[in-house]
N, CA, C and O atoms as CSV, one atom per row, in Angstrom:
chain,resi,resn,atom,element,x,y,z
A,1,UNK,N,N,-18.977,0.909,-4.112
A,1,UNK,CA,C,-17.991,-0.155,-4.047
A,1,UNK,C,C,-16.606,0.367,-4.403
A,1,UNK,O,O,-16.401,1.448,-4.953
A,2,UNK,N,N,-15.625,-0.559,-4.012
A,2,UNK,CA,C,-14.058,-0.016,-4.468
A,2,UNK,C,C,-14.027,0.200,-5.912
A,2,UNK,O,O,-14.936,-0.138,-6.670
A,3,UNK,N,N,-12.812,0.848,-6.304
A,3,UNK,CA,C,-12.488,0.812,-7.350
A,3,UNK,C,C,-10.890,0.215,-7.851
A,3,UNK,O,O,-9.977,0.550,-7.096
A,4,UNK,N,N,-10.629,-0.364,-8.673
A,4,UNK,CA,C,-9.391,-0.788,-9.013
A,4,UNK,C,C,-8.731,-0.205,-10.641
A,4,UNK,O,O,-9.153,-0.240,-11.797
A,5,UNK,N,N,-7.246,0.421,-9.834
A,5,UNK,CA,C,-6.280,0.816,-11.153
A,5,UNK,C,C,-5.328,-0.296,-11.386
A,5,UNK,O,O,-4.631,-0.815,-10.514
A,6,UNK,N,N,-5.353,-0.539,-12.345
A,6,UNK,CA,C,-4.271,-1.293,-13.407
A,6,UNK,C,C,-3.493,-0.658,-13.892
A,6,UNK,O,O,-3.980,-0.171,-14.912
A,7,UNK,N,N,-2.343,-0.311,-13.725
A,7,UNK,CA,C,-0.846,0.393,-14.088
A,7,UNK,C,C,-0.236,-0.643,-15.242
A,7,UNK,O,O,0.424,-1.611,-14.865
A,8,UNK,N,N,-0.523,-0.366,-16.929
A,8,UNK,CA,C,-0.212,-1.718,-17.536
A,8,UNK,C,C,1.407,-1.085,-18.212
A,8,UNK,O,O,1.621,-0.235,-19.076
A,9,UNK,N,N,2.350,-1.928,-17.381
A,9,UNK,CA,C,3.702,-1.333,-17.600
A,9,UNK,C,C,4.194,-1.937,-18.762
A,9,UNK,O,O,4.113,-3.164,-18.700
A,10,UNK,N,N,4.864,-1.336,-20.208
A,10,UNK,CA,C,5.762,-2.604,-21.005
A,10,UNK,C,C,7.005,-2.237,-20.393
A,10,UNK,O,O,7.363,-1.077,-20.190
A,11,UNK,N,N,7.860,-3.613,-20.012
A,11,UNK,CA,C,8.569,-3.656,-19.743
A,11,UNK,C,C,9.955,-4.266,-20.235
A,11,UNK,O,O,10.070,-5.406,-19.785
A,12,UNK,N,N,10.937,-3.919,-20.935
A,12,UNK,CA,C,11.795,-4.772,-22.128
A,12,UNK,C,C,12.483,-5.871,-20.480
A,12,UNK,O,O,12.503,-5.765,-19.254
A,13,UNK,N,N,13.070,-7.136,-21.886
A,13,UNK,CA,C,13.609,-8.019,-20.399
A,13,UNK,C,C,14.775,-7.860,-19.784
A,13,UNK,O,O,15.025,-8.417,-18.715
A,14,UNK,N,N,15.525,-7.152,-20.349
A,14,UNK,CA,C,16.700,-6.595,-20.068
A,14,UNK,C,C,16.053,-5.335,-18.594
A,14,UNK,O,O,17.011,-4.884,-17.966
A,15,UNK,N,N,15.226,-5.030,-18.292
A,15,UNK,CA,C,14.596,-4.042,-17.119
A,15,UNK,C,C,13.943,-4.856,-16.774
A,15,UNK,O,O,13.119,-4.215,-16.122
A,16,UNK,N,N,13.697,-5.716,-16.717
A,16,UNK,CA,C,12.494,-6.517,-15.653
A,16,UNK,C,C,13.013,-6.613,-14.472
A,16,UNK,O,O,12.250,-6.629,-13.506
A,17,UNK,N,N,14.401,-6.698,-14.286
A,17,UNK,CA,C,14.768,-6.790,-12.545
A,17,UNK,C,C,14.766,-5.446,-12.179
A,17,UNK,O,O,14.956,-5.438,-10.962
A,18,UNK,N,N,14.687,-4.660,-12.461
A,18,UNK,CA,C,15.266,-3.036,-12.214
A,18,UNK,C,C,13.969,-2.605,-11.950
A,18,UNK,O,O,13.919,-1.680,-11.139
A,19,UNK,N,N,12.981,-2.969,-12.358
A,19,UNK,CA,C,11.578,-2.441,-12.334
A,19,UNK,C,C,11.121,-3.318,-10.752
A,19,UNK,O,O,10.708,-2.667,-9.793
A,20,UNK,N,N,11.295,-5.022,-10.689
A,20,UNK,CA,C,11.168,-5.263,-9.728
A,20,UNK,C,C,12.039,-4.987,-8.582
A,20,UNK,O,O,11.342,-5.049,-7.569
A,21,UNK,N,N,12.834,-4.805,-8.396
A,21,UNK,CA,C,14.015,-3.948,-7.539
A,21,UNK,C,C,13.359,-2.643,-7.029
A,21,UNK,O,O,13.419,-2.408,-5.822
A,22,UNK,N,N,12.726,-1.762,-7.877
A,22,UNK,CA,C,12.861,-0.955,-7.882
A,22,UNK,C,C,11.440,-0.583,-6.757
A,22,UNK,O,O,11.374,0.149,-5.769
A,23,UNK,N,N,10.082,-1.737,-7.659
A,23,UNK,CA,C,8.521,-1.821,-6.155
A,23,UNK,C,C,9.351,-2.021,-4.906
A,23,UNK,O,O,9.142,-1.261,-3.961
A,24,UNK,N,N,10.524,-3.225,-4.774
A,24,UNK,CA,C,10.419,-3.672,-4.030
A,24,UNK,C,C,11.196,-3.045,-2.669
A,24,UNK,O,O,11.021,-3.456,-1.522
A,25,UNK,N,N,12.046,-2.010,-3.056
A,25,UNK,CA,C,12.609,-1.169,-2.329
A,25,UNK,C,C,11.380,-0.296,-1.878
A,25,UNK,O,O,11.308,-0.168,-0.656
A,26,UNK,N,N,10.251,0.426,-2.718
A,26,UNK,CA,C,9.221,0.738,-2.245
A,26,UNK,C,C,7.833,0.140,-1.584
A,26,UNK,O,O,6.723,0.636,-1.393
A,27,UNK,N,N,8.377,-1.086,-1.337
A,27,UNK,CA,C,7.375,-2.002,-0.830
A,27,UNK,C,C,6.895,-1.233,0.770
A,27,UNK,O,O,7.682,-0.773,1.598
A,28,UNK,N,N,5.290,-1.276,0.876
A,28,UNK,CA,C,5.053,-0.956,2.108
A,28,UNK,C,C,4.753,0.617,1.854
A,28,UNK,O,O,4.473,1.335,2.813
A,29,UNK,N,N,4.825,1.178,0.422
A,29,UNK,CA,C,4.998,2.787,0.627
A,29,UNK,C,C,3.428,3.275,0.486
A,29,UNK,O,O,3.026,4.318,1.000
A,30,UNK,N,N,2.573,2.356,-0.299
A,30,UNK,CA,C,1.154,2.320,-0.257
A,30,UNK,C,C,0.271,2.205,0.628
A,30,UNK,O,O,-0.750,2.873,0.467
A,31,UNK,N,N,0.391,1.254,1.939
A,31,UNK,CA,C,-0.324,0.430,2.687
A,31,UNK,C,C,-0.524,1.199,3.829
A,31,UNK,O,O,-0.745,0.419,4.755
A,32,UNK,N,N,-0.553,2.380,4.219
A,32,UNK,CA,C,-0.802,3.036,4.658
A,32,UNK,C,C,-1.393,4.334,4.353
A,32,UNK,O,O,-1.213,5.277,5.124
A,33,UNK,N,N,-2.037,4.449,3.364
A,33,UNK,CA,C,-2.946,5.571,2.367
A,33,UNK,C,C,-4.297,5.223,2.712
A,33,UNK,O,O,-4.769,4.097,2.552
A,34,UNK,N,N,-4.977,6.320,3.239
A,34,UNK,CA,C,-6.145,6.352,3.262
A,34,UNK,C,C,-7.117,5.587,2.391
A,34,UNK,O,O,-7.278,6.328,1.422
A,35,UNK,N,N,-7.771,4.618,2.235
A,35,UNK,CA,C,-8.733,4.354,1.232
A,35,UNK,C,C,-8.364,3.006,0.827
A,35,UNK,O,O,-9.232,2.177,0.554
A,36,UNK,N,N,-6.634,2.644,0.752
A,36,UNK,CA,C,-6.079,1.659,0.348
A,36,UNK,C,C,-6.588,0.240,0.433
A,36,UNK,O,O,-6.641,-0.346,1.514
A,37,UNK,N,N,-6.891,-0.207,-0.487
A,37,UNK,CA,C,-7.586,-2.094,-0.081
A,37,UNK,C,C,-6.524,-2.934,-1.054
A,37,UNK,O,O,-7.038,-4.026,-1.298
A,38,UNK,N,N,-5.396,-2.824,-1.608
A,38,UNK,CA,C,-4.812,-3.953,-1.771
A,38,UNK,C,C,-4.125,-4.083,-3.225
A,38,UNK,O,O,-4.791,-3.704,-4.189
A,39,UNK,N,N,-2.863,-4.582,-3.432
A,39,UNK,CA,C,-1.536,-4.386,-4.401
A,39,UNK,C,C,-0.972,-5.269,-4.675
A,39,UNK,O,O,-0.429,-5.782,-3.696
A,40,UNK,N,N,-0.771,-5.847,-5.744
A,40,UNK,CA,C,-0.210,-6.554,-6.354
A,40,UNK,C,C,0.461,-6.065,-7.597
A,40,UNK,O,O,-0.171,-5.330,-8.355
A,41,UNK,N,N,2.014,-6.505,-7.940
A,41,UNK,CA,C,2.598,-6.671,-9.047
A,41,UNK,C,C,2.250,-8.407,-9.774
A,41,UNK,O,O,2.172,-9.500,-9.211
A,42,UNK,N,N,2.134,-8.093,-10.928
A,42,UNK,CA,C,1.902,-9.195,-11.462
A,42,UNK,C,C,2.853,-8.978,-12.917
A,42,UNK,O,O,2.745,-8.252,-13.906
A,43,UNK,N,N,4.027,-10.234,-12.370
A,43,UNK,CA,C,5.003,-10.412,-14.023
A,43,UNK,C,C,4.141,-11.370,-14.887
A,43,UNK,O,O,3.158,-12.053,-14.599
A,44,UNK,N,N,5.002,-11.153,-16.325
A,44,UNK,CA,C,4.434,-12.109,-17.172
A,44,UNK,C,C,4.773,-12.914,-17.167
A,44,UNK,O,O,5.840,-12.890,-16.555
A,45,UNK,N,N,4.442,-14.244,-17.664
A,45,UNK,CA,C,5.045,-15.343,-17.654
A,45,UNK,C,C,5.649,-15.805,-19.227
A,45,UNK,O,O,6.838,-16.108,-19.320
A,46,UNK,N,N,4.761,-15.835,-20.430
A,46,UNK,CA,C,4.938,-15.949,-21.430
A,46,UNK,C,C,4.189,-15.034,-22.530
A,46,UNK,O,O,3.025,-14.731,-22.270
A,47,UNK,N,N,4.690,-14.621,-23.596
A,47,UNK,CA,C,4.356,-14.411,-24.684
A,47,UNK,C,C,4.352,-12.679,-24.523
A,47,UNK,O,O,4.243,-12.118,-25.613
A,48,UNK,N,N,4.455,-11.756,-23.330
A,48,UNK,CA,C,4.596,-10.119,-23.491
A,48,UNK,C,C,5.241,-9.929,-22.592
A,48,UNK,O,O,5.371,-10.513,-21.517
A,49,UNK,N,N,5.979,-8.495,-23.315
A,49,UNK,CA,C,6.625,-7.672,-21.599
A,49,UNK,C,C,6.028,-7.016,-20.884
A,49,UNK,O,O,6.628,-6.078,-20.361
A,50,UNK,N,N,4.611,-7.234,-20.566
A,50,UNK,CA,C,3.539,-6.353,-20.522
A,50,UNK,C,C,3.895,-7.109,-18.418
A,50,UNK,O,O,4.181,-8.228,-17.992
A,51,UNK,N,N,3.651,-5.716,-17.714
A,51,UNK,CA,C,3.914,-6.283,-16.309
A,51,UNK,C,C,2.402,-5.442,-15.895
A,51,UNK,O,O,2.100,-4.520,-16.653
A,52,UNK,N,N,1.382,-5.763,-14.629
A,52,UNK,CA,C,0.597,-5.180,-14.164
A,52,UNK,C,C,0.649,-4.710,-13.318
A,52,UNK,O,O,1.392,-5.363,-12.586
A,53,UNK,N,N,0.331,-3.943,-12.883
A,53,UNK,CA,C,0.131,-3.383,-11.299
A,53,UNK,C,C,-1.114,-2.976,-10.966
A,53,UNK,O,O,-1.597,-1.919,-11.371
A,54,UNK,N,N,-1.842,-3.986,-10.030
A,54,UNK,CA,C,-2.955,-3.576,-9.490
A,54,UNK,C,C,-3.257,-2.997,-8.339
A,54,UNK,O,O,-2.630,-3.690,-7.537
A,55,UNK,N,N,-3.811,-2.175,-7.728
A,55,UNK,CA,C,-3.995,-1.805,-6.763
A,55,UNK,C,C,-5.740,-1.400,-6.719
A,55,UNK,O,O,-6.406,-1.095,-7.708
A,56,UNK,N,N,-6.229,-1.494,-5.327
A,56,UNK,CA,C,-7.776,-2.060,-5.282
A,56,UNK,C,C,-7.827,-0.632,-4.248
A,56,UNK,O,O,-6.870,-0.367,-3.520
A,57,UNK,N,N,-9.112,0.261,-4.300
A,57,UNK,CA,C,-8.927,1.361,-3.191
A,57,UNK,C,C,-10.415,1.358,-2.608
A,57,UNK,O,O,-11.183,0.427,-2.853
A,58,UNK,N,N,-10.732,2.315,-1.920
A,58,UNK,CA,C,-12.107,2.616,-1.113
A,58,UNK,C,C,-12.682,2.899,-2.267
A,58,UNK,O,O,-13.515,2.073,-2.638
A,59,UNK,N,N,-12.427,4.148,-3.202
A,59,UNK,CA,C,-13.164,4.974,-4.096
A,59,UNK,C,C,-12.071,5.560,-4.732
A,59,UNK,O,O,-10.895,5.296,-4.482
A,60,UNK,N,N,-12.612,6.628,-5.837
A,60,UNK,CA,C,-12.025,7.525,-6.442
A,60,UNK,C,C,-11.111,8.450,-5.961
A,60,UNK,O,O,-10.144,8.789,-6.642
A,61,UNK,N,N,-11.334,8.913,-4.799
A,61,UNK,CA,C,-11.162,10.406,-4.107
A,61,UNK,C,C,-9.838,9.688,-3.588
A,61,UNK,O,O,-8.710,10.032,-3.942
A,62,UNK,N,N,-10.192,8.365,-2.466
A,62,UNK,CA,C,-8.970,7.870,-2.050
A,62,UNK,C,C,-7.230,7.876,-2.767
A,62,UNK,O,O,-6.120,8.105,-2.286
A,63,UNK,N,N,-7.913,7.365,-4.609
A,63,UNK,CA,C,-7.055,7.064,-5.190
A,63,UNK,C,C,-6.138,7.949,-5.583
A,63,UNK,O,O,-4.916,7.818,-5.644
A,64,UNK,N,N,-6.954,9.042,-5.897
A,64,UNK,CA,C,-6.368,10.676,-6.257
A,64,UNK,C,C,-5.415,11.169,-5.542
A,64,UNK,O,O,-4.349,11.620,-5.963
A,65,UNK,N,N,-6.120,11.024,-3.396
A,65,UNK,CA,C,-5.009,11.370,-2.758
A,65,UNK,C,C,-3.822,10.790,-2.784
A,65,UNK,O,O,-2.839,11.468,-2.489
A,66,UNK,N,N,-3.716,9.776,-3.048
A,66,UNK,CA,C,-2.546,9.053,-2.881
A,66,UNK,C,C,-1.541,9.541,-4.232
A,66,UNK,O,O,-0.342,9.815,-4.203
A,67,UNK,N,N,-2.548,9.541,-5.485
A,67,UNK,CA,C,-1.797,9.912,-6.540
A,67,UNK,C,C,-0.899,10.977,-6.593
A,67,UNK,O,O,0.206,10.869,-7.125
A,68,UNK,N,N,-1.493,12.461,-5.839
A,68,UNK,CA,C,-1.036,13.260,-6.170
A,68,UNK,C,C,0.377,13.983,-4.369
A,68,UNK,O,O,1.167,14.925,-4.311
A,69,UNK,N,N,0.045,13.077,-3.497
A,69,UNK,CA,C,0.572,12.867,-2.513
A,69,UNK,C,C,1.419,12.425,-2.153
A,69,UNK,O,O,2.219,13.227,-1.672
A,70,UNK,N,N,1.845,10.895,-2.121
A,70,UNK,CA,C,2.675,9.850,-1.460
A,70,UNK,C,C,3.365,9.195,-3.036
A,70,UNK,O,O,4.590,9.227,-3.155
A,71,UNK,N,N,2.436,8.573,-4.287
A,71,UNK,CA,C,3.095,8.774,-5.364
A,71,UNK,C,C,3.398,9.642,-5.923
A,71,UNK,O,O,3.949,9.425,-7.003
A,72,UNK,N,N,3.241,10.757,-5.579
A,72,UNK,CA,C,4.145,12.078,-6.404
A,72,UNK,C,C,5.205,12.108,-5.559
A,72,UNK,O,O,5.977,12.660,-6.343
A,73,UNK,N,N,5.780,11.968,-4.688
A,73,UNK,CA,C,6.867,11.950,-3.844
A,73,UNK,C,C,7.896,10.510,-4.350
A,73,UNK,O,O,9.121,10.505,-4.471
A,74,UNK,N,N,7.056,9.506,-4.550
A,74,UNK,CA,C,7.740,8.444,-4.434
A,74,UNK,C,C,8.389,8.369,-5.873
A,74,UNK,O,O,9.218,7.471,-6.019
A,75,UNK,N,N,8.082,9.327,-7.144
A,75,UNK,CA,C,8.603,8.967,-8.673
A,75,UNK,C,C,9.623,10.262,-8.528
A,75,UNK,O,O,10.598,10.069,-9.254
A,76,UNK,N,N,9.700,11.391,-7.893
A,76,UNK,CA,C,10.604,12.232,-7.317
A,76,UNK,C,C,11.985,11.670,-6.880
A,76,UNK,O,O,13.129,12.107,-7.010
A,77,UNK,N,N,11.273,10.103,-6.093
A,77,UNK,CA,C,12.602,9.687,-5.314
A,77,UNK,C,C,12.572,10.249,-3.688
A,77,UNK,O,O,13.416,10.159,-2.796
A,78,UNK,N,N,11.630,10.678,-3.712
A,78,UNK,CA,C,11.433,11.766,-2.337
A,78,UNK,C,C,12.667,12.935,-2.001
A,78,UNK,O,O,13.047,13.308,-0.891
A,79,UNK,N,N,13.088,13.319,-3.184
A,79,UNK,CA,C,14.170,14.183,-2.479
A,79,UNK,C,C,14.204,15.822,-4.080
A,79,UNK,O,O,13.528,15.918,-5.104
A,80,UNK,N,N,14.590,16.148,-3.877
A,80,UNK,CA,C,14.363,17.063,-5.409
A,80,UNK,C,C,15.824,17.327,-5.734
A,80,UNK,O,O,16.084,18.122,-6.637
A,81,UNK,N,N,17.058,16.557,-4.887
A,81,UNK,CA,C,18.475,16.889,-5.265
A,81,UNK,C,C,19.025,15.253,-6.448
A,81,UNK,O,O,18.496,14.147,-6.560
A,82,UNK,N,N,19.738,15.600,-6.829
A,82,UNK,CA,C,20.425,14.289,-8.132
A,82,UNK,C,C,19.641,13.809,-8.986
A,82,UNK,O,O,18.441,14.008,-9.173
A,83,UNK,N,N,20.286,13.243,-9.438
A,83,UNK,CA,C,19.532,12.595,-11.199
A,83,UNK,C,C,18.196,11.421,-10.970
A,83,UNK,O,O,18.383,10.335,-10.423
A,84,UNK,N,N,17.203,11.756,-11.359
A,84,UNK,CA,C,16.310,10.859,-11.552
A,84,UNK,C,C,16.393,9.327,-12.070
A,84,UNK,O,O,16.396,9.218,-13.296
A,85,UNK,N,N,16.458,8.162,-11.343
A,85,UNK,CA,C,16.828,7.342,-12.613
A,85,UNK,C,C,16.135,7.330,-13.988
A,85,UNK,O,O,15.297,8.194,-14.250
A,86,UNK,N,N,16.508,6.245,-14.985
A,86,UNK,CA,C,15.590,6.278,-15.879
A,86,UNK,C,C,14.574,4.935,-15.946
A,86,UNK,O,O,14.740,3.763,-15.611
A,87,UNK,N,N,13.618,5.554,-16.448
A,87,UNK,CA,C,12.310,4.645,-16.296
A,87,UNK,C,C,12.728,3.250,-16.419
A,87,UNK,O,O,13.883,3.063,-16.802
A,88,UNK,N,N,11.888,2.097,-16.124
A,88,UNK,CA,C,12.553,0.853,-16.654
A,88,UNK,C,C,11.291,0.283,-17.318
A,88,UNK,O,O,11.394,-0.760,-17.963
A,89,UNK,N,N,10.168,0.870,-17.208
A,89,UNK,CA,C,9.136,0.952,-18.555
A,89,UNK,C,C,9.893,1.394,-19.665
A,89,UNK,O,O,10.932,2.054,-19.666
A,90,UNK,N,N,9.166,0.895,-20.711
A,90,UNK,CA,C,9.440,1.779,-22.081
A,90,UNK,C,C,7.563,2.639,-22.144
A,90,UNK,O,O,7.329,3.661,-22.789
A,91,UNK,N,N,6.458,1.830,-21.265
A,91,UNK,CA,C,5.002,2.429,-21.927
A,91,UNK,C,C,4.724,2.428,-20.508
A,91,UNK,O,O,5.447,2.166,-19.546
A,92,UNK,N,N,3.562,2.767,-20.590
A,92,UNK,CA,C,2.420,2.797,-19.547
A,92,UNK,C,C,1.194,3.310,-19.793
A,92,UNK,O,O,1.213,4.247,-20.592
A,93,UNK,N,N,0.000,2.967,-19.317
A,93,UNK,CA,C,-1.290,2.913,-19.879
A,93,UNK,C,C,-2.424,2.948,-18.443
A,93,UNK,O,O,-2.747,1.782,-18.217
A,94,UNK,N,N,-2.906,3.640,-17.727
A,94,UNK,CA,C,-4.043,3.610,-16.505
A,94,UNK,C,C,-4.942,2.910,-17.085
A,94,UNK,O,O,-5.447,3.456,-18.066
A,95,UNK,N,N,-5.436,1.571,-16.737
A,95,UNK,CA,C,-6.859,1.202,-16.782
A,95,UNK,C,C,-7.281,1.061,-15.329
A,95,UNK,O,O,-6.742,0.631,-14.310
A,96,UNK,N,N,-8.745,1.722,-15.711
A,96,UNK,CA,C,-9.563,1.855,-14.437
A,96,UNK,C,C,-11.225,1.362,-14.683
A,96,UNK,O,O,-11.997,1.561,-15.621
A,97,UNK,N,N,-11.404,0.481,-13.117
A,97,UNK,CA,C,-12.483,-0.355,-12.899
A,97,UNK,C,C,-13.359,0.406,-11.867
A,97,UNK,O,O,-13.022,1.478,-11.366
A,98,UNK,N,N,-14.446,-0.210,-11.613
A,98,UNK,CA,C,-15.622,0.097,-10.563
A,98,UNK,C,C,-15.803,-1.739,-9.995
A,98,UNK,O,O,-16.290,-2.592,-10.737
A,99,UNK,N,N,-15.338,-2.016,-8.685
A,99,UNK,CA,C,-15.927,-3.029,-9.050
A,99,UNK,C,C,-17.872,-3.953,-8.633
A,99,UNK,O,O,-18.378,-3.692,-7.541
A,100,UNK,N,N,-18.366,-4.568,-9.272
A,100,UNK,CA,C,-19.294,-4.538,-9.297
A,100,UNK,C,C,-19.977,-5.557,-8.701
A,100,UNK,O,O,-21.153,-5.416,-8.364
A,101,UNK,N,N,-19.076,-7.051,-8.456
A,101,UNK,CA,C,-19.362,-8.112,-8.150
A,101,UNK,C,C,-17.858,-8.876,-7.535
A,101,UNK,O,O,-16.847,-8.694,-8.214
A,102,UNK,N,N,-17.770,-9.541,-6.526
A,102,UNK,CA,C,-16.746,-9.591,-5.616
A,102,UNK,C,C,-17.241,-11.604,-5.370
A,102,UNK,O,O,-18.391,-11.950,-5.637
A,103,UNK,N,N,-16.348,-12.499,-4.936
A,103,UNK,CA,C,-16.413,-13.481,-4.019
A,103,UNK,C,C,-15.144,-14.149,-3.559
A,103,UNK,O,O,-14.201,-14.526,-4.255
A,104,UNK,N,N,-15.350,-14.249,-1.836
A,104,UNK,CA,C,-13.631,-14.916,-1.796
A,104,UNK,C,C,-14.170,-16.383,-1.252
A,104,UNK,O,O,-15.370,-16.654,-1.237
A,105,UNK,N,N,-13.475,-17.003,-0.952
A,105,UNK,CA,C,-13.667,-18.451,-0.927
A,105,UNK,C,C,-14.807,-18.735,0.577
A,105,UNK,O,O,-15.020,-17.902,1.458
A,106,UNK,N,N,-15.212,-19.708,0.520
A,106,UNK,CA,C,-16.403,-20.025,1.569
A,106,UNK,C,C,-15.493,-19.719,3.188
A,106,UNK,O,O,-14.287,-19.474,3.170
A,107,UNK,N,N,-15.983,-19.759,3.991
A,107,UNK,CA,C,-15.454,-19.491,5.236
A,107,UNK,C,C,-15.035,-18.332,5.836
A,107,UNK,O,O,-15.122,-18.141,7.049
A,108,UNK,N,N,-14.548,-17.482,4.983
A,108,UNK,CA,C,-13.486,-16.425,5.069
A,108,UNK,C,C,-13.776,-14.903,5.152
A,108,UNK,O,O,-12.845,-14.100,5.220
């Protein structure tokens, strides 16, 4: 079965647009990776600056390529000339799933 990474970003609120600015200019840079099944950012609403990023893949192997491939290019900036920005995390943390049990709504 797939597997799913959780990217658990803290994010102060003073960077919360800069961080979303920042997927959203890279929107679309995933969805074409081998293995890929599906991405979501998820903000908080109340009580942390804690932001998620999920992404759902074929397997392990899939996830790797992409890691060390298309996201190693994309935190580069894709170019190796000028200043890197700076993070708009202050943390970050990989949690990783297997998943084991799945249902989407009747019909579908």
């Amino acid at each position: 079965m797939s597997v799913v990474k959780i990217n658990v970003l803290t994010v102060p609120a003073e960077q919360r647009e800069v961080l979303e600015k920042r997927f959203a200019a890279r929107a679309h840079a995933v969805e074409n990776s081998d293995g890929f099944e599906w991405f979501e950012l998820l903000r908080p609403v109340e009580g942390t600056d804690t932001y998620l990023v999920y992404t759902r893949w074929r397997d392990e192997e899939s996830f790797q390529a992409w890691l060390e491939g298309p996201m190693k290019a994309a935190h580069r900036g894709g170019s190796t000339e000028g200043e890197r920005p700076k993070p708009a995390a202050s943390g970050s943390t990989l949690w990783s799933f297997e998943v084991v049990q799945q249902a989407a709504p009747k019909g579908e």
